[in-house]
N, C-alpha and C positions, 0 to 999 in steps of 0.2 A: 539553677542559679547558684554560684558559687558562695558558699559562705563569706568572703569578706563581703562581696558584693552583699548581703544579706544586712552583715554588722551597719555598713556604711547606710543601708537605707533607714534601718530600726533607727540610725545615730540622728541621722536628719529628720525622721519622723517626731523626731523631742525636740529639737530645736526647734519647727516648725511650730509645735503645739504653744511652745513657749514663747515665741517672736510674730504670733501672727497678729494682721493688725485688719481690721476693716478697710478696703477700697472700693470708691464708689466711682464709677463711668457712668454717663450716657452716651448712648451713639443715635442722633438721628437720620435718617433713611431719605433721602428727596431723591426724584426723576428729573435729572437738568438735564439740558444742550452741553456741550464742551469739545473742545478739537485735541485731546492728547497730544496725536499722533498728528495734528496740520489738517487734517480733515474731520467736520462736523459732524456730529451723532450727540445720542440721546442715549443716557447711563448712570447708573449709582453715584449718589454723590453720600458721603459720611459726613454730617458734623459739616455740611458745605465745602467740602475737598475730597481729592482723588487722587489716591488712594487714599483709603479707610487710616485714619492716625495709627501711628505704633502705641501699642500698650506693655508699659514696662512696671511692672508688679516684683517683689521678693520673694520667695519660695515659702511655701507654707500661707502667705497672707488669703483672707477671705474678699475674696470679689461678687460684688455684686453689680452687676450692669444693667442698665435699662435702657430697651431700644424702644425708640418710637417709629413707627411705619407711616411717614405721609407721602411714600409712592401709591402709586393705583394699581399695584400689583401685591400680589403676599409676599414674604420673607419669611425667615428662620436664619439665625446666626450657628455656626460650626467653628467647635473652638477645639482646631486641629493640631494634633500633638497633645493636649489635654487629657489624660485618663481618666477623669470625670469620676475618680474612685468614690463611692456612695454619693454619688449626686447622677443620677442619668437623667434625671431627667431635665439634665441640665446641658445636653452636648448636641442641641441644637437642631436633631433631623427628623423631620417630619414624618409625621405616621409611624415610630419608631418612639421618642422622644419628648414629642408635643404635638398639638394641632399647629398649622401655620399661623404666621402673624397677619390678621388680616389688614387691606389698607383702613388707616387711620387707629389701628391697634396698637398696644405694647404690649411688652411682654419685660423679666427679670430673671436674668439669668443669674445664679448663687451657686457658687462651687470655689473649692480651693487652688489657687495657682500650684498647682503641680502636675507634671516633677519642673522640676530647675532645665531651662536652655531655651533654645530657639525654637518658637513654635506660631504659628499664625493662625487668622480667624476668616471666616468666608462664607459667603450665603451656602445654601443648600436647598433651596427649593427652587425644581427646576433647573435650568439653565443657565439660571440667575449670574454663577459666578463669570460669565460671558460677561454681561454686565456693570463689572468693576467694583462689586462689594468684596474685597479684602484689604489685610494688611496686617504688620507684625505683630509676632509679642515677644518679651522676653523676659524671662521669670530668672530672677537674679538668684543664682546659688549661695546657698547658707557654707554645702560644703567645701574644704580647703583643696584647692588644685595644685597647691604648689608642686607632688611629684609628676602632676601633669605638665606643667611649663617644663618641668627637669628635664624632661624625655628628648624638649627643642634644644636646652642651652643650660648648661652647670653655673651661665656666670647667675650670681643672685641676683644685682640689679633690673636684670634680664627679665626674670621671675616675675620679680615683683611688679615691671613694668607689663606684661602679658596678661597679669591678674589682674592693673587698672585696663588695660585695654580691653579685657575680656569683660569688662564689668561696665565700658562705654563704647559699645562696638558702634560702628557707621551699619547703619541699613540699607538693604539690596533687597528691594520688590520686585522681582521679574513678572511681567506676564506677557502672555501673548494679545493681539486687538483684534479685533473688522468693523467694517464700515458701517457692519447690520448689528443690530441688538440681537439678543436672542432668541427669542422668537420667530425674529424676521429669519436669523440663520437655522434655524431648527425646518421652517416652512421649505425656507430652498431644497433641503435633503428628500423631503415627502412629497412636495409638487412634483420635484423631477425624476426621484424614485433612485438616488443616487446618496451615495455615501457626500456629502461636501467639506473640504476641511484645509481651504486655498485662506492665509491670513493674511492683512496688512502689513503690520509692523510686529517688534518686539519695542516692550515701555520697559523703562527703567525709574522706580519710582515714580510711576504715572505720566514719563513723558517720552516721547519718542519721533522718528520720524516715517516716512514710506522713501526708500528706496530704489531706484531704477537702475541698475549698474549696465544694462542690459541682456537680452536674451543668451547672444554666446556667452557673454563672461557669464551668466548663471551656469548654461550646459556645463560649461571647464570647472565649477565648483561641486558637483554631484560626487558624493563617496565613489572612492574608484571599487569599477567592479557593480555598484549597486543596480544598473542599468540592464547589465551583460546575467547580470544572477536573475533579478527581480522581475524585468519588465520587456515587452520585445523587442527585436534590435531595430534600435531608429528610434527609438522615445526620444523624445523632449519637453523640456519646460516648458512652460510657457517665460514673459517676461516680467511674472511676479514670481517665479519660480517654483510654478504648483505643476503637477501632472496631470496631463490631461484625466479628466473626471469618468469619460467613457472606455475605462480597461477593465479588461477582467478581473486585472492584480490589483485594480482597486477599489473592485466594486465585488469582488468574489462571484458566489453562484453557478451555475443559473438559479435564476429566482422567479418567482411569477410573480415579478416586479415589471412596468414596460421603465425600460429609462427614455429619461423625456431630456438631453441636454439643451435643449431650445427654451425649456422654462428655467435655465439658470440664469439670474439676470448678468447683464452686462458688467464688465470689472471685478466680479468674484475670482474668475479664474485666470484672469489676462486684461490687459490696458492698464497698466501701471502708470500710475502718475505724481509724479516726484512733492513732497514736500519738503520746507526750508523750514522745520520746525528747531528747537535747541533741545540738544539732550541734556542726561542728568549731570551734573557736576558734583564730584566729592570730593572736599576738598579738607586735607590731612595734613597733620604740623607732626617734623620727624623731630621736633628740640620736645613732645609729650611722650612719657611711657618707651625713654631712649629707643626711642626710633620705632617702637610696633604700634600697629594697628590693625584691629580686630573686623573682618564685615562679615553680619551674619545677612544669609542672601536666604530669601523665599522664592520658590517656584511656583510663583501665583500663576501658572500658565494655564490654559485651559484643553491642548491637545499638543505643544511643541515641547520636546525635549531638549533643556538647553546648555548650553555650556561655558565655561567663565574663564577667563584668564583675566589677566593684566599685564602688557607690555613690558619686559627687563624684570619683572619681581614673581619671584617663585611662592610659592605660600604653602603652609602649613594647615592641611586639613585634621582640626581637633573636636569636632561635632557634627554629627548626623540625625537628624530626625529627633532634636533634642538630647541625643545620646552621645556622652562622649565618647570619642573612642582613639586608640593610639597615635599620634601624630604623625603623621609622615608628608613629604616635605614631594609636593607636584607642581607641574605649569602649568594646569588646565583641568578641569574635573565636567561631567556630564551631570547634569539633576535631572530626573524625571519629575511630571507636572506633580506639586504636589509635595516637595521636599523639601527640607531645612538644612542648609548647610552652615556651620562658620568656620571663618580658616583664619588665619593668622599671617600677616605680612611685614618683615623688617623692609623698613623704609632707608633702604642705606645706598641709593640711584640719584645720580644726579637730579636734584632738586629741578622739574620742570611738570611737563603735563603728560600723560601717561594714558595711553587708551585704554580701554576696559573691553573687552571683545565678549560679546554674549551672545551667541547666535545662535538658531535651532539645529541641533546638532542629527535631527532623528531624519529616518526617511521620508516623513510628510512631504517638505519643501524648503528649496533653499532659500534660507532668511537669516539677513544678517541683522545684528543690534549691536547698540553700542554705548557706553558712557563715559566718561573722561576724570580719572585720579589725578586730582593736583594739587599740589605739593606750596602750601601755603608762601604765597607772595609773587608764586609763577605762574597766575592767573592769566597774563599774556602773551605765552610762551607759545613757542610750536606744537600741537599733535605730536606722540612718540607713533615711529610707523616700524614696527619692529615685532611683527606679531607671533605668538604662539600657535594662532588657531589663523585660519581663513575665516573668509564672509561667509562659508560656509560648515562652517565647524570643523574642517580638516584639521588635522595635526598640519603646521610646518614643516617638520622633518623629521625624520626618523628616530633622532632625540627626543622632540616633541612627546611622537606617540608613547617614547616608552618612560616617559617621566609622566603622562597622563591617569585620571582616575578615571576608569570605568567600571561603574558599579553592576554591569549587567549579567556578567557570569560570576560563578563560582568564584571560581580562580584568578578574576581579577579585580577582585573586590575587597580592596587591602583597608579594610574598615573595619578593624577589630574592636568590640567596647572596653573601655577603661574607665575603671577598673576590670580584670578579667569575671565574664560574665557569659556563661554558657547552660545550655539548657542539660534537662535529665538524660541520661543517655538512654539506648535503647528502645524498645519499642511506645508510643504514646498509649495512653487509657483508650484515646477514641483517632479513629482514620475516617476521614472524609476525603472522597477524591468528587475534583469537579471539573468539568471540560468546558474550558471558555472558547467566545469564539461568536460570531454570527452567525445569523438562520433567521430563513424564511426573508430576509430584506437588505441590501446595504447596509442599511441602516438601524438593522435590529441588532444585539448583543445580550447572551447569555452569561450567566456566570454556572448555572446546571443547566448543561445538554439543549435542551429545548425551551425552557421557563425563562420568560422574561417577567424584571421587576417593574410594574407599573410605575408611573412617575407620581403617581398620585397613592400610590398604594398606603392603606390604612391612615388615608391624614385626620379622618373624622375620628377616630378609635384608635388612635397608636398601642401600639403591643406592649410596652411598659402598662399597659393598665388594661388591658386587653390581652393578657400572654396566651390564652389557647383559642382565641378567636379563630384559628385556621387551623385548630387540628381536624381533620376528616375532609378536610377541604382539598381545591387543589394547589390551592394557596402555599399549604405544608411544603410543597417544593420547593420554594425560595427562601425556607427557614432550616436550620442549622441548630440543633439545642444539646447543651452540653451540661455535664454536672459541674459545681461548684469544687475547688480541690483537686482538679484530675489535667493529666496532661494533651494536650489536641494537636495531631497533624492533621495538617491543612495542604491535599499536592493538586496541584492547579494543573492541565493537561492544556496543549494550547496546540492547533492546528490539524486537530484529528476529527473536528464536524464538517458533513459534507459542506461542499461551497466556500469553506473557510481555508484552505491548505495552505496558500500563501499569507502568512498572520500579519500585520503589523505589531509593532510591541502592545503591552497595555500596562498603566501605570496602576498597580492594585492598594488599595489602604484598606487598613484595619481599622474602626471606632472601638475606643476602649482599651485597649491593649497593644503592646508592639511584641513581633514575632522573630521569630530569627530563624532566618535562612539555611535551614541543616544541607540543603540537597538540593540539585540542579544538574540537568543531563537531558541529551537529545532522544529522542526514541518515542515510542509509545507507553506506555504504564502500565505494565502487565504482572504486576507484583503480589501476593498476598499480603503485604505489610513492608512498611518502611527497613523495618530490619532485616526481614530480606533479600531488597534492596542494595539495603548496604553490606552485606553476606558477599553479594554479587560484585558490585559496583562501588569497592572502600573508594574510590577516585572523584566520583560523583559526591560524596559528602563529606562535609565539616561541623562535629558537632565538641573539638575543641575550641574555637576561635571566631565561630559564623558570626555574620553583622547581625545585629538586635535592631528595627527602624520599625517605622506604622505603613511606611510607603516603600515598596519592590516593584521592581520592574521586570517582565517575562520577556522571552526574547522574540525577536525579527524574525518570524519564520519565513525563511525562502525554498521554494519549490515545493513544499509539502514536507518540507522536515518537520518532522513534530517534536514538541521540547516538554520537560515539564520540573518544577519546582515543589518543593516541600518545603511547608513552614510549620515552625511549632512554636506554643503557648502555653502558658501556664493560666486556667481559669482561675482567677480572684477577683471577679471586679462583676456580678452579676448584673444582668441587663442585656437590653435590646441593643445590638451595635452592628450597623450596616459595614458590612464587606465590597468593597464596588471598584471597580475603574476608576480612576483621577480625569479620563480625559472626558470632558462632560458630555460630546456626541456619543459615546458611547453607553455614559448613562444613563441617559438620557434616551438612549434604545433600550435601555432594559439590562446594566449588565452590574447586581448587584443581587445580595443575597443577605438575609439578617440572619446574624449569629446570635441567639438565643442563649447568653451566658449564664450558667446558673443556676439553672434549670428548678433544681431545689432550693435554693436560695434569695428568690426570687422575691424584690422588694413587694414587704405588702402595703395594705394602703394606711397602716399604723405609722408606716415609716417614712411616706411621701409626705413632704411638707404640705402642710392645709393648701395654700398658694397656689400648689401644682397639681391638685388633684382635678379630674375636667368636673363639669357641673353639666 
């Protein structure tokens, strides 16, 4: 961490201490009926609406929230992007953190709104975020950005309008839907002995439609090339634009699994049937904040990768995963599930209505979504049809591509933090390598080798009060413990367990702490140490400029290429903090791992609030 960076947070750490003020939420929990998407299901409602309210807090203030549980199911809240610094047991995940909320429970979550930016909140037990328990938060900066807006525009009014915009952005709730809850979707995958992961729609702030453009025009929308590399010659869609379920490339193995696609019910994978629901409307006045406006967008998605544009207006990506970081100015950016982004848009286009293209940009399936920017008073104006991206997340044109963000490699991942913020160089204190991947099932996932994380693991006994519950066990294998003080690489191998060779990506987060991305390259990991590594391979890392974020994304493996990534951290923040996949079928097979931070430092029960102690 570089010393300014250092100054500027001790700076906000006083001003926080000094400005902080008591916030009090509740959030109640109910199981209603509702049609999103045009089509009926049963799902999380917050506070009686869908999505969960945005909570917007000051940086430094103390929150206290209270949820009450009158589903017939448990809950736990995650409050993502939140570093929970001296509060863990306040960061919402089960058997880690707390026991679950049981139905007709509450519980009170107490922690400080920190750090400053965009960050969201979301079930965690189970599969629950299927669901539809999420939504925003945004914790308003104490500190001064103004050489941040400098970086877009020298004019000052400019400035200062960027600063109110950035201080009243528009919200973008991305998620993915289906027709089944979760459970029901969780059963499909186990009855039939298959990976399943064909969705309905994309919502945009809780509203959306289903889709039918049909089968060829889906085929002409597939990544060129993704067919002819990934899949055998002759694939096709279906006409919800999923792949068929019975390939090897999507089910890996062999396994001594039978697959059964006869117990996939009807319309998961195929029978698309159109709805006439209305999408979201944002609607932005260009005479506020001379002409900018701020949207900070969540990727509440649950296994789609998605992507954003807006029709004629370029934008300015100035935050990541609540981190700022240098501005730079694209027509389109990628989030994996699981991301915070905000960008910055001069409103300076003929005043009308403006599509908003959000589609799943990943290999899964092609799915397009959609919302509409419009331009105060041009409420009945035409559609803009002038798009950056396709229905399927294509670039347009070869302009397109090369003015796009893609976060996924190294080298193209122009999301540098700002202020400059870069890790210790050289070798870490501690090396852990872990090889993710599937074993033993479609539907099983590791995050080490062969150990899978139960879904229920320690929720009677969570490990904040319980920390050597699993030493001698075989338990120890899915825990990670670190000293307090010392630096951690973290290199993730992907595509090197039998039956896994052709990987799809996985969206990985970190509880507790955000990482930065030193290292990235194809091959297998056959290194003594990260240094060297980079002895061998200076091309393969960045450890003047790497992106700093909670959520990365590892890459597409096709054919059996094998990739792997390094990330490192600095340990300060003691506690239990789950390591996991974003895309919830996956977790939900088992592909998470607790990082034990702290090892010596380890909250005792002097210091756990009475409140939180179990009885």
């Amino acid at each position: 961490m570089s010393r300014l960076a250092r100054v500027l947070l001790v700076a906000t750490a006083l001003q926080s201490t000094a400005w902080a003020k008591t916030v009090k939420e509740s959030l109640r929990f109910t199981w209603e009926s509702g049609a999103p998407n045009g089509q009926e299901r049963e799902f999380i409602h917050t506070n009686g609406q869908f999505p969960s309210p945005t909570l917007v807090w000051d940086e430094g203030d103390d929150i206290e929230i209270t949820v009450y549980n009158d589903m017939p199911k448990n809950v736990t809240v995650h409050w993502h992007g939140l570093d929970q610094k001296d509060t863990p047991w306040a960061d919402g995940t089960p058997g880690l953190s707390q026991r679950p909320i049981k139905p007709g429970g509450e519980f009170v979550y107490k922690f400080k709104a920190s750090p400053a930016g965009n960050h969201w909140y979301h079930s965690h037990e189970r599969m629950s975020l299927v669901d539809g328990l999420y939504g925003a938060i945004h914790i308003r900066p104490k500190q001064d950005r103004t050489d941040l807006w400098r970086q877009i525009s020298d004019d000052e009014e400019d400035i200062k309008a960027m600063e109110q915009a950035a201080l009243d952005p528009e919200y973008l709730v991305v998620s993915d839907w289906s027709q089944y809850t979760s459970d029901e979707y969780w059963k499909i995958s186990t009855d039939s002995g298959m990976l399943v992961f064909c969705l309905d729609s994309i919502l945009v702030n809780g509203v959306g439609n289903l889709y039918c453009p049909g089968q060829e025009f889906l085929q002409s929308e597939l990544a060129p090339g993704l067919v002819e590399d990934a899949f055998p010659p002759g694939t096709e869609v279906s006409d919800k634009g999923c792949f068929p379920a019975d390939l090897d490339q999507v089910q890996g193995g062999p396994w001594n699994v039978t697959r059964r696609p006869d117990l996939i019910p009807p319309r998961v994978q195929e029978g698309c049937v159109a709805s006439e629901n209305a999408n979201a409307t944002i609607t932005v006045d260009p005479s506020k904040n001379n002409g900018w406006v701020s949207f900070h967008i969540v990727a509440a998605a649950t296994i789609a990768q998605i992507a954003f544009s807006v029709d004629d207006h370029p934008f300015y990506l100035y935050e990541v995963d609540g981190n700022y970081v240098k501005p730079k100015k694209f027509v389109s950016a990628v989030m994996s599930a699981g991301e915070t982004f905000s960008v910055m848009i001069k409103l300076d286009q003929e005043p009308g209505r403006y599509q908003m293209r959000i589609p799943n940009s990943g290999a899964s399936q092609v799915l397009g979504g959609y919302a509409v920017m419009v331009y105060e008073g041009h409420e009945n104006d035409e559609t803009s049809d002038s798009p950056y991206l396709s229905y399927g997340g294509n670039p347009a044109s070869p302009e397109v591509e090369e003015n796009s963000y893609f976060p996924w490699m190294l080298q193209t991942d122009h999301a540098e933090p700002w202020p400059p913020n870069k890790p210790r160089p050289g070798n870490a204190d501690q090396e852990v390598l872990l090889a993710l991947g599937r074993v033993g099932a479609p539907y099983n996932y590791t995050m080490n080798t062969k150990y899978l994380l139960p879904i229920d693991f320690h929720n009677n006994d969570p490990l904040l009060f319980y920390p050597n519950s699993t030493l001698g066990t075989e338990s120890e294998n899915l825990v990670i413990r670190t000293k307090n003080g010392t630096w951690v690489d973290l290199i993730l191998q992907v595509s090197t367990l039998p039956g896994d060779e052709s990987a799809f990506e996985h969206f990985i987060h970190k509880h507790g702490s955000k990482t930065w991305r030193i290292g990235f390259g194809s091959g297998v990991w056959n290194y003594t140490s990260v240094q060297e590594a980079i002895d061998e391979r200076p091309e393969d890392f960045n450890l003047e400029t790497p992106g700093l974020r909670d959520t990365w994304i590892t890459e597409f493996s096709i054919g059996g290429v094998a990739s792997w990534s390094v990330f490192r951290y600095y340990v300060d923040n003691p506690g239990p903090w789950l390591f996991h996949c974003h895309i919830e079928l996956h977790l939900m097979g088992g592909m998470g791992i607790v990082i034990m931070d702290g090892v010596d430092a380890w909250p005792g029960e002097d210091t756990i609030p009475t409140e939180y102690r179990l009885t």
